[in-house]
Backbone as a printed PyTorch tensor [residue, N CA C, xyz], in Angstrom:
tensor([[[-31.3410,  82.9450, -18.4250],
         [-31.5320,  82.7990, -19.8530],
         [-32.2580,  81.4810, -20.0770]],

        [[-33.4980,  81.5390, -20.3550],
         [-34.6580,  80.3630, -20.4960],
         [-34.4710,  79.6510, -22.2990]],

        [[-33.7040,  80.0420, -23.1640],
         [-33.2550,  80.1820, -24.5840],
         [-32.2380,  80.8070, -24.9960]],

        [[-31.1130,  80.0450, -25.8150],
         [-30.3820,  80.0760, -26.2260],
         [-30.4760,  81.2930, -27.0880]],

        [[-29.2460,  81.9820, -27.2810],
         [-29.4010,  83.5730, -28.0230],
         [-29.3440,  82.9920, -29.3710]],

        [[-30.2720,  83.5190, -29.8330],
         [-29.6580,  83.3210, -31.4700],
         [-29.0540,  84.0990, -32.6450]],

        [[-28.2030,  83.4640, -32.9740],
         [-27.2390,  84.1100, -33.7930],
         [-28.0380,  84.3990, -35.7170]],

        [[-27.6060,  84.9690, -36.2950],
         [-28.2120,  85.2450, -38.2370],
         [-27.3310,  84.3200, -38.4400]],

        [[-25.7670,  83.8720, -38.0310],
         [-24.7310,  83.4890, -39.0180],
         [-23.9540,  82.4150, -38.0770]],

        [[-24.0920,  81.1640, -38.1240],
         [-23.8600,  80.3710, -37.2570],
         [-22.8480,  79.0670, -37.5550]],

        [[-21.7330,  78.2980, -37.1380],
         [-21.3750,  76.8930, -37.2570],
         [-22.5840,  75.9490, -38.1250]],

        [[-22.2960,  75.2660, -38.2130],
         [-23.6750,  74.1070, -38.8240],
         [-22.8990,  73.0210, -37.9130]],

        [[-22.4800,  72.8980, -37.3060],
         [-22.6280,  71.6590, -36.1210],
         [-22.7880,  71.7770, -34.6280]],

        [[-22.2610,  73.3170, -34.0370],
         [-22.1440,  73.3870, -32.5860],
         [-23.1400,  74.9580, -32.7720]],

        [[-23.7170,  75.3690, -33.8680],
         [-23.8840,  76.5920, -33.8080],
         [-23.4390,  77.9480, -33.0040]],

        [[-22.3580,  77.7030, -33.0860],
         [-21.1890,  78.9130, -32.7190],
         [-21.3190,  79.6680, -33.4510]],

        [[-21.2380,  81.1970, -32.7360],
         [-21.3500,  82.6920, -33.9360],
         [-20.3160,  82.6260, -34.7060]],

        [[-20.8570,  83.3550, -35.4860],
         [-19.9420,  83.6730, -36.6560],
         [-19.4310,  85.1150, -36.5150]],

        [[-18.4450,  85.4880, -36.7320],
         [-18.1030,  87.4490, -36.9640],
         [-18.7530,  87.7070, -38.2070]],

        [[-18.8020,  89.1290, -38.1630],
         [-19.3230,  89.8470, -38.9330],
         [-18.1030,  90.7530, -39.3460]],

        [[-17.8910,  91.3490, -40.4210],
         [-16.9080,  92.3550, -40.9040],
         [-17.6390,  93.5850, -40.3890]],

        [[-16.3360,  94.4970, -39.5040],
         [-16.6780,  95.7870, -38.7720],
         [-17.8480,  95.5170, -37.6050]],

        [[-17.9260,  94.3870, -37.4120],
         [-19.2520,  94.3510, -36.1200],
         [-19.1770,  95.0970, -35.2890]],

        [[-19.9640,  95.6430, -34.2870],
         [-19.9880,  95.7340, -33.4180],
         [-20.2840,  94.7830, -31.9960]],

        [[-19.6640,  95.4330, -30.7050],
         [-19.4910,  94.3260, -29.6760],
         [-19.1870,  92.5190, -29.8870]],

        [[-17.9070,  92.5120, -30.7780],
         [-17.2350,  91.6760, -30.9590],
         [-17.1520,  90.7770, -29.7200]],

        [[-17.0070,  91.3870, -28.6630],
         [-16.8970,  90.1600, -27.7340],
         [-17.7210,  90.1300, -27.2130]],

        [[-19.0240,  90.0090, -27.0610],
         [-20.6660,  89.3750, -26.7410],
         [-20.3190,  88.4720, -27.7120]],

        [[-20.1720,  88.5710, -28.9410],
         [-20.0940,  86.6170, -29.9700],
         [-19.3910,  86.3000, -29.8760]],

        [[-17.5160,  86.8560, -29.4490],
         [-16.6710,  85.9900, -29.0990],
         [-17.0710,  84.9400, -27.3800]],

        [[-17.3500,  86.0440, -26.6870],
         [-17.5860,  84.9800, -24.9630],
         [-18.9810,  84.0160, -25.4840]],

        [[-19.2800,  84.2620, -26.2180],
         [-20.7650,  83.2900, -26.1860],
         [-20.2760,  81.9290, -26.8590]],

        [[-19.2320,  82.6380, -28.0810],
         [-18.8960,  81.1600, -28.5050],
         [-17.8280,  80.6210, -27.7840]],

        [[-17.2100,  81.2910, -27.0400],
         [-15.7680,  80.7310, -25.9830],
         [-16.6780,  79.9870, -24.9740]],

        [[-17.8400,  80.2500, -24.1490],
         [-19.1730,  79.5120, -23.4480],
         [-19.1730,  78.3450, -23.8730]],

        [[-19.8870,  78.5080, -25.1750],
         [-19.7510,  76.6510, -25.7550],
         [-19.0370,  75.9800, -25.7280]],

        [[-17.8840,  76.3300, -26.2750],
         [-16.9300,  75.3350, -26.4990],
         [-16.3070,  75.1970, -25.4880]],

        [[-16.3260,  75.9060, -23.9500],
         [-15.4830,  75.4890, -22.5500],
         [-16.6450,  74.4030, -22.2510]],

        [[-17.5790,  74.0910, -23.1020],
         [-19.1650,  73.0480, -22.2550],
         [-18.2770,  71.8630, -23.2780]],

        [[-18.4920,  72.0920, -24.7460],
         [-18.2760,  71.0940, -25.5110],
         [-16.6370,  70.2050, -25.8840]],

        [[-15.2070,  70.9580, -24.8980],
         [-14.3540,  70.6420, -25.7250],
         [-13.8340,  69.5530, -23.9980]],

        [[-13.6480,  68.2680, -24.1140],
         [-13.7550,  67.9120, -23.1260],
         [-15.2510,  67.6120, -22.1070]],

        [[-16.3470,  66.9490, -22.6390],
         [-17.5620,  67.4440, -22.2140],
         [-17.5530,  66.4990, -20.6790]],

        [[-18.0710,  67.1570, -19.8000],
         [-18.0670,  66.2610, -18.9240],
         [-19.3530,  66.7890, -17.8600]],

        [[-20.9340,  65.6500, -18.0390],
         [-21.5980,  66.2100, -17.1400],
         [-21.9410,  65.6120, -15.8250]],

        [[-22.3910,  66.5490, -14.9090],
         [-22.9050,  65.6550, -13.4390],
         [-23.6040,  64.5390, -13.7090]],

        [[-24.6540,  64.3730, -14.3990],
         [-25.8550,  63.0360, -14.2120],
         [-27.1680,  63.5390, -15.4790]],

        [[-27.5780,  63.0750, -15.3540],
         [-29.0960,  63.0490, -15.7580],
         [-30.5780,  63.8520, -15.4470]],

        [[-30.9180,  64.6210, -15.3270],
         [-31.9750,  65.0540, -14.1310],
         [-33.1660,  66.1620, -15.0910]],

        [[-34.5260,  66.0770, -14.9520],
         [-35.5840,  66.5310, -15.8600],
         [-35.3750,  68.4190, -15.1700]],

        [[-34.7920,  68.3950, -14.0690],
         [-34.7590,  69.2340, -12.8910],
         [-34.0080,  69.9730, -13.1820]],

        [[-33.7000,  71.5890, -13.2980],
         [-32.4480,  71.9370, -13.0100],
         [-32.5090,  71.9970, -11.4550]],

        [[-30.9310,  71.4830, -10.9930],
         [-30.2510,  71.9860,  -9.8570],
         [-30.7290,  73.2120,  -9.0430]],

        [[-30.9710,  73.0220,  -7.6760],
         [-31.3250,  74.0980,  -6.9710],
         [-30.2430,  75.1300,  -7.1680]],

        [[-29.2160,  74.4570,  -7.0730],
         [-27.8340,  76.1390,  -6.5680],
         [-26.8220,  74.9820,  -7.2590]],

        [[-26.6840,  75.3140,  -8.6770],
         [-25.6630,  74.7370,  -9.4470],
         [-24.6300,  75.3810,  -9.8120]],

        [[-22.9740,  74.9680,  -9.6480],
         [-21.8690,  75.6330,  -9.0920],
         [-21.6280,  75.8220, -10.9680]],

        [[-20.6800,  77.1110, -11.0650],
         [-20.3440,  77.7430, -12.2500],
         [-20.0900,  76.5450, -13.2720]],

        [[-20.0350,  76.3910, -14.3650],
         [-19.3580,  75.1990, -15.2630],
         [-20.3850,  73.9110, -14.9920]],

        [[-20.8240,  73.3870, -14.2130],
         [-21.4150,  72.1880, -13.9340],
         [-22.5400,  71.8650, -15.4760]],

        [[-22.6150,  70.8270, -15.6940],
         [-23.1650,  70.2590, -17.0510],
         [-23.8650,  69.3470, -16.9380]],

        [[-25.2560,  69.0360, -17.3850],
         [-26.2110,  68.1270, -17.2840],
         [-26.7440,  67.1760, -18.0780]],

        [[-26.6230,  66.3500, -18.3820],
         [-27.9300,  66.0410, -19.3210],
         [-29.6080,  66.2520, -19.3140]],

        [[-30.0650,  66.6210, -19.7250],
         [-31.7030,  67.2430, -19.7040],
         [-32.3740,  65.5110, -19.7720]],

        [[-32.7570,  65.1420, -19.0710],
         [-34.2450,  64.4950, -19.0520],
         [-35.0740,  64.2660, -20.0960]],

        [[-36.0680,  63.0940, -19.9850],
         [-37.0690,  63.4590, -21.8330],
         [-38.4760,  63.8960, -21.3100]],

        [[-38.0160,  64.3460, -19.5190],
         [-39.5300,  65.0210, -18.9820],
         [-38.9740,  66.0680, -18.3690]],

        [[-38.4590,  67.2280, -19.1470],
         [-37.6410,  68.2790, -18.5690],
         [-39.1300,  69.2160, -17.4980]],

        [[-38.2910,  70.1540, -16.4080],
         [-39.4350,  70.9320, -16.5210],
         [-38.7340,  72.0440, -15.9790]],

        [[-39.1370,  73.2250, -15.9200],
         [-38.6700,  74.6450, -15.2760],
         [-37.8170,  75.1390, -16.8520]],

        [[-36.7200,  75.7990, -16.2450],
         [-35.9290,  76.3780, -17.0810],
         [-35.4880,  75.6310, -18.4420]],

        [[-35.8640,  74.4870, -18.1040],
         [-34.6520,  73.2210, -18.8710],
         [-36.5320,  72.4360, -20.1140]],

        [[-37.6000,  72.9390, -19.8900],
         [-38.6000,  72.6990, -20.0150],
         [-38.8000,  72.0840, -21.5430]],

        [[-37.9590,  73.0870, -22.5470],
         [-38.5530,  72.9820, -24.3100],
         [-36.7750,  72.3580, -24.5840]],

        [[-35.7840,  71.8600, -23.8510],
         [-34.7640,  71.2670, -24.3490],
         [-34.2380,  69.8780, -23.9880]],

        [[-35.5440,  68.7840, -24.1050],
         [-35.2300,  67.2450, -23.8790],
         [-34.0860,  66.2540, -24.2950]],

        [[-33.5030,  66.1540, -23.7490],
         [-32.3740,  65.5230, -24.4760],
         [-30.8130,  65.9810, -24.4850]],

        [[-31.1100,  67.1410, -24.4530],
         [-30.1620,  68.5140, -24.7330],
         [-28.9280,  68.3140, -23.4000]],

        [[-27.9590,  68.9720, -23.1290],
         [-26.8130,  69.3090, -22.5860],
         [-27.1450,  70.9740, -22.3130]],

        [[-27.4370,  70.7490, -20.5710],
         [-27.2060,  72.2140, -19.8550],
         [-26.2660,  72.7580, -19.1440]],

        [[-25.9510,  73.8180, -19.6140],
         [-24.3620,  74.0750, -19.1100],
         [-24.2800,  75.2180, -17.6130]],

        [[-23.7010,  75.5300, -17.4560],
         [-24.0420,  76.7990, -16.1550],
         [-23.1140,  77.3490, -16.6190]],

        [[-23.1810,  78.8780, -17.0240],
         [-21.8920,  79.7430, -17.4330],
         [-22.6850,  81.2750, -17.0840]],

        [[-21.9430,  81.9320, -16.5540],
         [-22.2070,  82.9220, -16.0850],
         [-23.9300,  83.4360, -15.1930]],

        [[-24.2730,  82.7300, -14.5390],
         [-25.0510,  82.1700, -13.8380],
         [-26.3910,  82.2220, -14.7620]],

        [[-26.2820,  81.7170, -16.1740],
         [-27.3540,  81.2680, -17.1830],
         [-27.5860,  80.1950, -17.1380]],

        [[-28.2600,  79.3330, -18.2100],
         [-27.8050,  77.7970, -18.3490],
         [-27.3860,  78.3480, -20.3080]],

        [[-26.5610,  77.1760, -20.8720],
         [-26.1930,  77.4820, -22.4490],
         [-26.6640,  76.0800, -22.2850]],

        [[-27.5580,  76.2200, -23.6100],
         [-28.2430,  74.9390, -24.1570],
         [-27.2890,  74.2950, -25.3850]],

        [[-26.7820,  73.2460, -25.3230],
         [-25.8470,  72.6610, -26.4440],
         [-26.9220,  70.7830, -26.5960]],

        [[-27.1500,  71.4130, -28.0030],
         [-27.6650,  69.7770, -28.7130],
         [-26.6110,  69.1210, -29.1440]],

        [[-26.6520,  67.5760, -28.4300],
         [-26.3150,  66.8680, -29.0600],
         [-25.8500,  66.2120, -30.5580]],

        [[-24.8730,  65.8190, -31.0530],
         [-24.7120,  65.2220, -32.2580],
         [-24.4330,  63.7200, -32.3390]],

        [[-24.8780,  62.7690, -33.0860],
         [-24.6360,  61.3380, -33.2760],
         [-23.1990,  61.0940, -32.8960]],

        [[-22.9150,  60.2310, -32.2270],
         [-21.5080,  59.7000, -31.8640],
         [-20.8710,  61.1360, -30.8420]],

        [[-21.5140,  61.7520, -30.1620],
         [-20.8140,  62.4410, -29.1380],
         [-21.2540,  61.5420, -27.8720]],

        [[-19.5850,  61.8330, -27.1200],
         [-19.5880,  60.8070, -26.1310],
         [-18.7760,  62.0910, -24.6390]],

        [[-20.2840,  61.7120, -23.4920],
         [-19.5380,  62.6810, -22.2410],
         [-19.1570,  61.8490, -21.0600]],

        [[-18.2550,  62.1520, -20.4640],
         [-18.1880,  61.6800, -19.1100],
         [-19.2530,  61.9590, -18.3680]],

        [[-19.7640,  61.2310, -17.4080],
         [-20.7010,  61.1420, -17.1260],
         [-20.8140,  60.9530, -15.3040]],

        [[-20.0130,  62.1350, -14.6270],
         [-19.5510,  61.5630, -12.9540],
         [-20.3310,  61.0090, -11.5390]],

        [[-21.7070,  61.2960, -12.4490],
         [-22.9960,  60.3600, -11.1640],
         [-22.2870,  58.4740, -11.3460]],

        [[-22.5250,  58.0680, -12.6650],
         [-22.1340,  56.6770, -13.4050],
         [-20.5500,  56.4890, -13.0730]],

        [[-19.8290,  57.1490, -13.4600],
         [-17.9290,  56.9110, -13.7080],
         [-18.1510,  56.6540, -14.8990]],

        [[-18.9330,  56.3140, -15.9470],
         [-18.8870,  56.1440, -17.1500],
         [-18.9900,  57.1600, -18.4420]],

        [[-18.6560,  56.4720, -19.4220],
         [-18.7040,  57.4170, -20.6030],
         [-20.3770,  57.2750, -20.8940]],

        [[-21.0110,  58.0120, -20.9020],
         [-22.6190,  58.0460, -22.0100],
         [-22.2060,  58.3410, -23.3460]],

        [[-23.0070,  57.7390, -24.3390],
         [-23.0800,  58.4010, -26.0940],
         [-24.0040,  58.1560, -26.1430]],

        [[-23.8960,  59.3400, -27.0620],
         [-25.5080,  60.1100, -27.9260],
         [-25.2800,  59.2280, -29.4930]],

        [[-26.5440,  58.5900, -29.2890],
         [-27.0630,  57.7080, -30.7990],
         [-28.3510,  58.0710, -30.9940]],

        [[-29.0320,  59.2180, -31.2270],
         [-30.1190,  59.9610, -31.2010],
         [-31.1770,  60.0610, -29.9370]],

        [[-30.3050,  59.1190, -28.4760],
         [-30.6130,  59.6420, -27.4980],
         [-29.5150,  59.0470, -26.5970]],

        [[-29.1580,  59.1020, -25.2770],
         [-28.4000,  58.9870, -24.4250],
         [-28.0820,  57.4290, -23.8720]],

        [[-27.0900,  56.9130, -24.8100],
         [-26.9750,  55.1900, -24.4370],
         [-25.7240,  55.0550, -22.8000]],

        [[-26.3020,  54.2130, -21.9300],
         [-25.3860,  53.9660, -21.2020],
         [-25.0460,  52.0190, -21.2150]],

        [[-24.0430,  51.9560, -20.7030],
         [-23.5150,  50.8050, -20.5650],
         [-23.9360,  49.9170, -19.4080]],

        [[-24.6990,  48.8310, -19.5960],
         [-25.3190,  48.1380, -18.6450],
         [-23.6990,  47.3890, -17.9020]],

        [[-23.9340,  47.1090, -16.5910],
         [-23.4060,  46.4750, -15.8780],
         [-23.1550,  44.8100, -16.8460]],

        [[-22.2670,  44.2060, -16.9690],
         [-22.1990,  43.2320, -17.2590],
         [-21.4490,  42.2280, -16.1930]],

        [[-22.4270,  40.8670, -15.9750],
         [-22.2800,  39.9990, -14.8620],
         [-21.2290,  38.9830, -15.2770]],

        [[-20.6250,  38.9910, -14.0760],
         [-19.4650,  37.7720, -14.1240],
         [-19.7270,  36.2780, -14.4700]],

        [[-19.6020,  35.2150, -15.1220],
         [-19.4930,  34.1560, -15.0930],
         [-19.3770,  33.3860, -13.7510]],

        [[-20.3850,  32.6570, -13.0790],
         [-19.5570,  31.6120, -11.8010],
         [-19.9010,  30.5880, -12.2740]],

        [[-18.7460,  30.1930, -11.5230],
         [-18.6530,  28.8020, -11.3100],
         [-19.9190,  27.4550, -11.2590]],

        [[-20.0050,  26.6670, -11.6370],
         [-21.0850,  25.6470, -11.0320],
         [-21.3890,  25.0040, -12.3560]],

        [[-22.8650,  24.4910, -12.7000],
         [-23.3660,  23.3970, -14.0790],
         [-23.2550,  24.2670, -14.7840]],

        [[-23.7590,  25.7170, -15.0670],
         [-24.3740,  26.4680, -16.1580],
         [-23.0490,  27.3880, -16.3130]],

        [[-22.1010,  27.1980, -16.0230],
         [-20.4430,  27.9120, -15.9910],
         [-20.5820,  28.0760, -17.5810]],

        [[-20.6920,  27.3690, -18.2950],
         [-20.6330,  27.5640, -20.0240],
         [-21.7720,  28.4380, -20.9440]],

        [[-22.7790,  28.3330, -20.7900],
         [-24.0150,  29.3000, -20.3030],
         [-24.0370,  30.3220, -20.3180]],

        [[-23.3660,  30.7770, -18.5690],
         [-23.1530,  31.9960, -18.1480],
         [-22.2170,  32.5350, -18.6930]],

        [[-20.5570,  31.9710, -19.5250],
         [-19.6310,  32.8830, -20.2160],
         [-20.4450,  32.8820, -21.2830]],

        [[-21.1240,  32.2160, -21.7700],
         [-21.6150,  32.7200, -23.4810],
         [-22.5860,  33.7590, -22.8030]],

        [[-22.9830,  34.1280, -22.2570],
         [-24.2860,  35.1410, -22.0220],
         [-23.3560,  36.1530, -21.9270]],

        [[-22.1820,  36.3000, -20.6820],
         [-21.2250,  37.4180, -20.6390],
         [-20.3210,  37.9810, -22.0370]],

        [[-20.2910,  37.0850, -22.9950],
         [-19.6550,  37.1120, -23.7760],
         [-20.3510,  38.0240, -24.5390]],

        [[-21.7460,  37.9960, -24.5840],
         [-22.6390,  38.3050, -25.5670],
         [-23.0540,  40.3120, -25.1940]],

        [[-23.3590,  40.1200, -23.5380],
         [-23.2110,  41.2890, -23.2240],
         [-21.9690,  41.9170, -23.1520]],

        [[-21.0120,  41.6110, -23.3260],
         [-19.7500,  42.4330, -23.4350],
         [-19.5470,  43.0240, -25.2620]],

        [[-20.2700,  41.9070, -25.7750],
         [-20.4030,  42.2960, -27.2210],
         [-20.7830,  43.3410, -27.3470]],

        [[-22.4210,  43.2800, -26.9260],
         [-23.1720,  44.4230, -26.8240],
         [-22.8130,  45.8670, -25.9600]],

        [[-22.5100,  45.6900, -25.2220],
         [-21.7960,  46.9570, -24.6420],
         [-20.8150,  47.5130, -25.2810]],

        [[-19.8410,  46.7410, -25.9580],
         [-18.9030,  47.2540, -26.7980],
         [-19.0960,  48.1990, -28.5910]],

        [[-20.5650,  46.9870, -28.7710],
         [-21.3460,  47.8820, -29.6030],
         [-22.1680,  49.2420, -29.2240]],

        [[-22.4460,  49.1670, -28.0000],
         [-23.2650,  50.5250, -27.3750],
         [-22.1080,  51.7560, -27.4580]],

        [[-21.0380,  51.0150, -26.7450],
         [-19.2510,  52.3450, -26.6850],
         [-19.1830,  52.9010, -27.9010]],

        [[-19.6550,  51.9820, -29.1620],
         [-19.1790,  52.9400, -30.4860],
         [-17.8560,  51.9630, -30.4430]],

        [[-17.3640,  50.9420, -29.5030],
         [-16.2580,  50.6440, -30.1070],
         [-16.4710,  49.3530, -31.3750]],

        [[-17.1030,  48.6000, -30.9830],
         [-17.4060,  47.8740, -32.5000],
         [-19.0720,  48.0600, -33.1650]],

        [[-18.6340,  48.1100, -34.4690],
         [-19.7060,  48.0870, -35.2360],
         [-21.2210,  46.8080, -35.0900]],

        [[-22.6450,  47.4600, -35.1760],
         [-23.3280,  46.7020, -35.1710],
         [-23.3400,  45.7620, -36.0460]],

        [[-23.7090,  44.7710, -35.7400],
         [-23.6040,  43.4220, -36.7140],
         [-24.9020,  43.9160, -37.8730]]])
C-alpha cells in the first residue's frame, strides 16, 4: 500500500474512519482504524531513515526522512508504520512526542522532528564558571526543546 486508504468521513486529528449507519464490511474500517491507533497509542519508532527497511518486522515504526524515496516517497516527515505487511502513513501533530530506540530518547514534533542535543559536562580548571553557565544554558534549551518549559 504506496497511500493511505481514504476514508468520506474521518477523525479531524488522527483521521480514523468513521462508521456509517447499516454499512457494509464494518470491519475493513474497524481494523484500519484499530491499525492506527496500535501505531499511535504509545508511539514508539526505530530511527529516522528517507529508506524504507529492506525486510521490516510486523509493527516496526519509522520516522520518514525530508528526502524520502521508494514507497515512503510523497510522505516527508510523516510516521511509517508496518501492519499487515503494508506501511500506514500517520502525520504528525504539534506537541506529539515518540520514543525513539536508534537515540534512547524521546523526539517531538514542533512542525518537524526536534531531538535533544547531548549536553556537555562542566570541568574543572580557569573557565569552570563559563563552562556551568554554558551547561546551564543548554540544559535550558533542551528542556525547552522536551516541551518541558516554555520558550522565553
Amino acid at each position: 500500500m504506496t497511500n493511505p486508504i481514504s476514508f468520506t468521513s474521518t477523525t479531524p486529528r488522527f483521521n480514523l474512519p468513521n462508521l456509517f449507519v447499516a454499512q457494509a464490511q464494518k470491519e475493513f474500517t474497524i481494523n484500519e482504524a484499530l491499525a492506527r491507533l496500535d501505531s499511535l497509542i504509545h508511539p514508539v519508532v526505530e530511527g529516522e531513515a528517507n529508506d524504507p527497511p529492506a525486510s521490516p518486522n510486523e509493527g516496526d515504526c519509522w520516522i520518514i526522512g525530508t528526502q524520502p524515496t521508494g514507497e515512503w516517497a510523497t510522505n516527508s516527515g510523516g510516521i511509517a508504520c508496518r501492519q499487515s505487511a503494508n506501511w500506514i502513513y500517520l502525520q504528525p501533530k504539534l506537541g506529539m512526542s515518540v520514543t525513539e530506540i536508534a537515540s534512547g530518547s524521546v523526539v517531538r514534533f514542533d512542525g518537524s522532528w526536534q531531538r535533544i542535543a547531548a549536553i556537555p559536562t562542566p570541568m574543572a580548571g580557569a573557565t569552570e564558571d563559563t563552562e556551568a553557565r554554558e551547561t546551564i544554558v543548554a540544559l535550558i534549551s533542551a528542556l525547552v526543546t522536551a516541551g518541558i518549559l516554555p520558550e522565553n
